[in-house]
N, C-alpha and C positions, 0 to 999 in steps of 0.2 A: 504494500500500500504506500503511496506516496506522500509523503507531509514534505513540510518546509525545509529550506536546510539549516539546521540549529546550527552548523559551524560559520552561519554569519553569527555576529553578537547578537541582534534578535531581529527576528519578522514581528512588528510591530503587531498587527492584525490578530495573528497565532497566541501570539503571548497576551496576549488581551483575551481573548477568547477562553483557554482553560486556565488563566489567573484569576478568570471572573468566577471558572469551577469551581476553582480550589480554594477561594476564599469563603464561597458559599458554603463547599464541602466544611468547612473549618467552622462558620456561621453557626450551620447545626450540628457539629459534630457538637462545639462545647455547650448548645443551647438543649441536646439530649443525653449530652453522657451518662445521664444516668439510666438509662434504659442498657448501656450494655451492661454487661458482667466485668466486674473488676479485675478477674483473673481470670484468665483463656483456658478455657479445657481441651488445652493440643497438650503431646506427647512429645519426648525430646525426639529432636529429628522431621517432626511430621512437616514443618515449612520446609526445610530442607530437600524433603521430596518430594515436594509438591512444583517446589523451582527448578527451570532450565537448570543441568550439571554444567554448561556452557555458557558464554556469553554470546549476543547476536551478533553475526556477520555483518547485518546492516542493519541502520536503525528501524525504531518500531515507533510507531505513530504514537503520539501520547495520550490520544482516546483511551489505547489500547493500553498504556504505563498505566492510568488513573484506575480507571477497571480492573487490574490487576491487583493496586496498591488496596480498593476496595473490597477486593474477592478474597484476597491471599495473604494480604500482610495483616488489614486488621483484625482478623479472626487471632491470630497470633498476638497482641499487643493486650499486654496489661495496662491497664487503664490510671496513670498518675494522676490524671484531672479530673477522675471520679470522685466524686463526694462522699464516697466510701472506701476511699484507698485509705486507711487506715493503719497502714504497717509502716517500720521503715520512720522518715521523718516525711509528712504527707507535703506535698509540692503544690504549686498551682501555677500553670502559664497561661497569665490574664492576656483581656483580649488587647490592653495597649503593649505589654511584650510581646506579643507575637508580631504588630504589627512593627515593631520595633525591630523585630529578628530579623522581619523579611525585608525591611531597606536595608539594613546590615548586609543579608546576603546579594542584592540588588548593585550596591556599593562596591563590594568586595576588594575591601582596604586592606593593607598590612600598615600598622602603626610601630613598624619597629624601632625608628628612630623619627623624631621630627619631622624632618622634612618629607617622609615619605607619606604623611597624613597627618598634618598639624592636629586636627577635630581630635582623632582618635585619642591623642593624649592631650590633650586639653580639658575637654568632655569626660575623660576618665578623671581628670584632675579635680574638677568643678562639681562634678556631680558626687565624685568619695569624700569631698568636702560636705556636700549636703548629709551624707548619710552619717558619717563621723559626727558631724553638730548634734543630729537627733537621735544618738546614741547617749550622746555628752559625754563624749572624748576629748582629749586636746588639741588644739591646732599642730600643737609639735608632733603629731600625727599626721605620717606621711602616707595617702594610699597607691594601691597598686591592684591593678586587677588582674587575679589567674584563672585557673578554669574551675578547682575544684579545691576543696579544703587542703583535702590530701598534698595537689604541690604548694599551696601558700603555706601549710607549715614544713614541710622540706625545706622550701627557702627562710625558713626560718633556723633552723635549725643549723643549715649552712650558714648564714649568717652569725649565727653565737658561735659557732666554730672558729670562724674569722676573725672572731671577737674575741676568742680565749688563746688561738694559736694563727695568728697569720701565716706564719710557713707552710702551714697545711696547705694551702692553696696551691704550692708546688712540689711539696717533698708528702704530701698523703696524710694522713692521721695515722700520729703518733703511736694511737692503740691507748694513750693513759688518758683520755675523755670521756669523762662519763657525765650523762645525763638521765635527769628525771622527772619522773609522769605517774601519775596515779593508777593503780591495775584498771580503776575504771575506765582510763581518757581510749581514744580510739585508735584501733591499729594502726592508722597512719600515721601515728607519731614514732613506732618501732618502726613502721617502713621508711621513713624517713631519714632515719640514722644510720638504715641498711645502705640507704642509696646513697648515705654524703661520707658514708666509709665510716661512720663510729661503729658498730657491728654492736649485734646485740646483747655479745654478753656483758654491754657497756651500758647497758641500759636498765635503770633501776628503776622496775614496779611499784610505788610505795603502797603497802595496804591501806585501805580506808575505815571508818568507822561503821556504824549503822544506817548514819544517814547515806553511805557509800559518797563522800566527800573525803579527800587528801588529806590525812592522818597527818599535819604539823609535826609533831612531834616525831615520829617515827622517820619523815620527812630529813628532820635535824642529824638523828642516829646513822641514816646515811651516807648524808656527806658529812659529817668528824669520822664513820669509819674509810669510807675513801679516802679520806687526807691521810688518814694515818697508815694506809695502804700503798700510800706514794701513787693515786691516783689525781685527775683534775678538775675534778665537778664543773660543766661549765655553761649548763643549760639545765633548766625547770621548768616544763610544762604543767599549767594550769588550766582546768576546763571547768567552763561554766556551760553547765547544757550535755553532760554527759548521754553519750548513746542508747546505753540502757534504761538509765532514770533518769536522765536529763534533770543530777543532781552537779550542784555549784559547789567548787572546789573552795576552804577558806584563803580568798584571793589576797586581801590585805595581809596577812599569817606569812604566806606563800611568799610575799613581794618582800617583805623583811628578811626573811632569809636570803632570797635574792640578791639585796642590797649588801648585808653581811658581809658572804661569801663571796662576791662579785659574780655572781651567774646571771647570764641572758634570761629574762622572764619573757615566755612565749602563751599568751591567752587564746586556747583554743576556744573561741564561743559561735563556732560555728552553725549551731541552730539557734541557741538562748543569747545570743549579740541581736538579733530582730528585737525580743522583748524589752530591751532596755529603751525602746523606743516611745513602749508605754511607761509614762510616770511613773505609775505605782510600782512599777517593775526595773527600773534602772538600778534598781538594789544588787541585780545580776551582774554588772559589771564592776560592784565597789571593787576598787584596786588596780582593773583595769589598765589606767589612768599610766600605775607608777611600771606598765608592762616594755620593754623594749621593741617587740610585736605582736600581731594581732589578729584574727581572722573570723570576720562572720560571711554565711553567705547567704546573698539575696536569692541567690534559687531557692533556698529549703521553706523560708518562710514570710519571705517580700515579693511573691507573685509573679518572679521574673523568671522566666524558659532558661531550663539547667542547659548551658552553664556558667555558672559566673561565682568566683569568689573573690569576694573582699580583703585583702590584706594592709594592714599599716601596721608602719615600721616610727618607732621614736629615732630611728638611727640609720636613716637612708643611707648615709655614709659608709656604713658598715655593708650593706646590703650590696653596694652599689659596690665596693673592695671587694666583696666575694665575687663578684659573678663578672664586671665588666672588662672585655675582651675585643679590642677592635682591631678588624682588619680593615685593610687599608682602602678596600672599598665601599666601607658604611664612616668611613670617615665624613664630620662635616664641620660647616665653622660654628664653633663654641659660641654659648648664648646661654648663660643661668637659665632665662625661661624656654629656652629650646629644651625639654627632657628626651632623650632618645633610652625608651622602655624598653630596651633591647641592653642597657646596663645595667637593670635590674632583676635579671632573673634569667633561669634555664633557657626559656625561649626568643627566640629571634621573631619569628611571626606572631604579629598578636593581632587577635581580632577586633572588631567594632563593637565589644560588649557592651562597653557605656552605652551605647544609644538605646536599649532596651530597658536596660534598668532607668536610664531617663524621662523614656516614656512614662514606665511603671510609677516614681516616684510625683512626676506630675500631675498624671490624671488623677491618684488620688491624695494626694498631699499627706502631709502629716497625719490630720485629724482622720483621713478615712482609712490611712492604712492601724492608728491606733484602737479604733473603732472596731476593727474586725480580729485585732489580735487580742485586745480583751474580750471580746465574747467565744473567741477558741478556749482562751484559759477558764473562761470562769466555767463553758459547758464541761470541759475535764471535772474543775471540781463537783461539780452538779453530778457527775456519773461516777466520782469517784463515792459519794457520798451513796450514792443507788447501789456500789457494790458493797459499800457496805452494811448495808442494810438487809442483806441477802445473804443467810446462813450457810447457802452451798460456796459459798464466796470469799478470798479474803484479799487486802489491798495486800501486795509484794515489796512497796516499795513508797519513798516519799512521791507525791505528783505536785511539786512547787509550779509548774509552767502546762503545756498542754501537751501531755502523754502521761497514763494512768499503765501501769504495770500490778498483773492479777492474777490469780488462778483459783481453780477450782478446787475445793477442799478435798485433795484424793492424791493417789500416783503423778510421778511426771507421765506417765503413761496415756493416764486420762485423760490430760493436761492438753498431750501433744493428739491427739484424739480429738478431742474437741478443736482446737484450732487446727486441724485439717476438716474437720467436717465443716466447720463456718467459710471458709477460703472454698472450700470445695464447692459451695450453694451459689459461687457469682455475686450473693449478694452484696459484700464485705469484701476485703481483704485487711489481716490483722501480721504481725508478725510474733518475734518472742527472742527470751534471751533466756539466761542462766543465771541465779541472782543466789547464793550464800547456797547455791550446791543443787537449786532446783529449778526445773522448768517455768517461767514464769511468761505470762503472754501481755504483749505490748499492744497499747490502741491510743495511734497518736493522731491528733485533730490539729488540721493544718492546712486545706485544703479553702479556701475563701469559697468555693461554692457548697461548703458544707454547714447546715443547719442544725439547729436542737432535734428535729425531728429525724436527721441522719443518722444522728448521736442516738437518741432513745431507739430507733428499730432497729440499729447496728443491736444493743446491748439485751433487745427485744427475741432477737434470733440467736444468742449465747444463750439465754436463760433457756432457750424451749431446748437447743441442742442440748444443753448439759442435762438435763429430764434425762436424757434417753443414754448422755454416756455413764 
């Protein structure tokens, strides 16, 4: 069949014609998502074989791509922007990020240095400015945008390496670096240290309390026996918004020791950094403030299409010693306000992220996006309060922010039973963790098209399941 030839940049007419599809397609996808199932009941493999093992010889008309994408991939697709995606930390790509996303891709910038797209880091500059104020960070707060938690604190952690040992940069870690994180904070901070050469058996777990917050104390015991091991302490991660319970580490505690010692202080508040945006809730960041860097991200709970992580640094300088490498053809002329993002981190190509999160933050300002993050937290406690009320039931865990951890008074057996059978119904999707040795099941509300009424029949179809496990 014949179409257009897409190897011009475009036929005007063509790309008008199925850009008018697919924004429609997009219209009502997010205007019914709730009619699909949140979790697909395909089998490993089954897209797989449903796809050409080849690629086309010649292109294929994009009636026929759309049709395709409709028939075949969405049956496959779990549904993140479902009102009941509830596992996991729950996302939303509102409809000003998407449209956000797609002059991005429209665009198709690389902001690696200055001059190759002034906006990109300008826009990146101007708009991590907006979100830093309404966090209530400091100006000495420098941001940076990466893709996903995981590398913004890698480059953090490169960064306090640079900071404890400059040589490392050319002769490797020494091997006598050791840094620390709470059992609770999240894998990425051991992968982190994998990847900038401290290795793991450099990396110290600290136990936590009950309320599963970084045990100060035990904290201290660590580094005096490092020192006295002729080791280097040279970094401590701190999480507010922890993965499992999305419990806060004591930050102020943390930061003293910090200062002490002289260790890099690295704040992972990758989910619970949005909360600080609500007043009553900026309590998530006390200490913040006195951190060397920083990381939340506007995908998990600011509305904006993953992916996008927010990083600042009190110590650009530092950031910038570790990583900047110019050859001689990204060379250009010097300018303070010319920043070339390409000397700040692993990557060379970066993308037009800002301009989504821009959108995002404009349409709904301040007040609208504080508006919907307080009624995700208060419906958590409102269900946290339903499960407790409910004898087959008991809470697992503190729910300071919006994700309630639970289980059913029995086996992990039963546990995991039940949360396959609810995941299994399409109605829901929930996930689960491991909390002082048992199966515990996680129900995080986060989602901006999700409602009290989401909330209650989610927990509506747990109670009748558990009847029967």
């Amino acid at each position: 069949m014949c179409h257009p030839n897409w190897g011009d940049l475009v036929d005007a007419e063509e790309f008008r014609k199925y850009g008018h599809e697919v924004v429609d397609w997009i219209a009502e996808y997010l205007a019914g998502v709730h009619e699909y199932p949140v979790l697909p009941s395909v089998k490993p493999g089954q897209l797989t074989s449903e796809l050409p093992a080849s690629g086309p010889e010649t292109g294929e008309p994009m009636k026929q791509i759309l049709e395709d994408f409709r028939e075949l991939i969405i049956p496959s697709v779990t549904h993140w922007n479902h009102p009941r995606f509830m596992a996991y930390f729950s996302t939303s790509a509102s409809g000003p990020g998407i449209l956000g996303e797609m002059l991005t891709a429209a665009l198709n910038v690389n902001g690696m240095v200055w001059k190759s797209c002034p906006a990109v880091v300008e826009l990146e500059q101007v708009t991590l400015g907006w979100l830093r104020d309404w966090m209530g960070l400091p100006e000495s707060f420098v941001g940076f945008i990466y893709d996903t938690a995981s590398i913004s604190s890698m480059h953090a952690i490169a960064a306090a390496r640079e900071f404890a040992d400059p040589d490392a940069r050319v002769h490797g870690s020494s091997g006598r670096l050791v840094m620390y994180t709470s059992e609770q904070s999240h894998s990425s901070i051991e992968k982190g240290a994998i990847a900038v050469g401290i290795g793991q058996e450099n990396v110290r777990k600290i136990p936590t309390g009950p309320d599963f917050r970084m045990d100060v104390n035990l904290l201290r015991d660590a580094i005096e026996a490092d020192l006295r091991a002729g080791k280097k302490p040279f970094c401590v991660v701190a999480t507010s918004g922890t993965t499992s319970t999305t419990s806060v580490d004591p930050i102020p505690q943390i930061a003293d020791l910090a200062e002490q010692y002289g260790l890099w202080l690295h704040v992972d508040a990758a989910y619970a950094g949005a909360a600080a945006i609500v007043p009553e809730f900026r309590w998530v960041l006390d200490g913040a403030s006195r951190a060397h860097s920083f990381v939340m991200n506007p995908h998990k709970w600011l509305f904006t299409p993953i992916d996008l992580s927010a990083f600042y640094t009190s110590r650009p300088d530092i950031l910038q010693r570790a990583f900047s490498l110019i050859p001689e053809y990204l060379k250009t002329t010097i300018d303070p306000k010319a920043v070339n993002l390409m000397d700040y981190g692993v990557p060379l190509g970066r993308r037009f992220r800002a301009l989504k999160l821009w959108f995002v933050l404009r349409y709904y300002g301040r007040e609208g996006i504080v508006r919907i993050l307080r009624d995700h937290i208060r419906w958590a406690q409102d269900l946290a309060g339903l499960i407790e009320k409910d004898p087959a039931f008991e809470i697992a865990a503190p729910h300071p922010l919006s994700v309630v951890c639970f289980r059913l008074r029995g086996t992990d057996d039963q546990n995991r039973s039940l949360l396959e059978a609810v995941n299994a119904t399409g109605q829901a999707f929930l996930s689960n963790t491991v909390l002082n040795g048992r199966f515990v099941i996680r129900l995080a509300i986060g989602n901006m098209g999700t409602t009290w009424d989401d909330v209650s029949a989610v927990w509506q179809l747990i109670q009748r399941i558990a009847s029967s496990v």
